[in-house]
N, C-alpha and C positions, 0 to 999 in steps of 0.2 A: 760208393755214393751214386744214387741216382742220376740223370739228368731226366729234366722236363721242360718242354717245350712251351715258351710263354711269348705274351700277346704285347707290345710295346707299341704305346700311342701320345703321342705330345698333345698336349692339352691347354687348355689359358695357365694351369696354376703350374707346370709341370710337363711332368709324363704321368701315365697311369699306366698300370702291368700286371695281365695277368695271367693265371696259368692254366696253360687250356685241357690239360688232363684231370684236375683238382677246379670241380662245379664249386663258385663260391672264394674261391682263394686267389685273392689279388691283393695289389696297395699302392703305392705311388711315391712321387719322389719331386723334389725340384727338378732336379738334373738325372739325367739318363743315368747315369753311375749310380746314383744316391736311390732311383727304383728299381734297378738290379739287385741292389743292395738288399731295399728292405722284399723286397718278394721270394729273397732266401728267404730268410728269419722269416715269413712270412709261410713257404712250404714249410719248412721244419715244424713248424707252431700246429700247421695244419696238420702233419703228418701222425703228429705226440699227441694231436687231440680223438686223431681216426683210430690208432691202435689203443690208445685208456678207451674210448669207447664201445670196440672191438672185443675186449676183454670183459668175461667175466663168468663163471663158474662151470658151465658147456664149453666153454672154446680157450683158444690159443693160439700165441700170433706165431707162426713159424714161415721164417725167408725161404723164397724157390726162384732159381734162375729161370 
């Protein structure tokens, strides 16, 4: 599993979070715990939408260290 390096800021409603390698990919949370939370589920979503998009009849996804 990856790690990515994310952006954590307390807010009036919250915190907000986001993640500074992935333009676009952020979410928020009441509680610090709770936007940790969702800004996995949050890269994941982003990650499953970059490679379906990635894909398709020229190319293919293949992992490199």
């Amino acid at each position: 599993m990856a790690t990515y390096r994310v952006v954590l800021r307390q807010s009036e409603e919250g915190y907000s979070v986001s993640c500074v390698g992935l333009p676009g990919c952020w979410s928020q949370g009441a509680t610090e715990e709770e936007a940790l939370e969702n800004i996995r589920a949050a890269i994941r979503e982003y990650l499953e939408a970059a490679e379906e998009l990635a894909r398709d009849s020229d190319s293919r996804v293949i992992e490199v260290a």
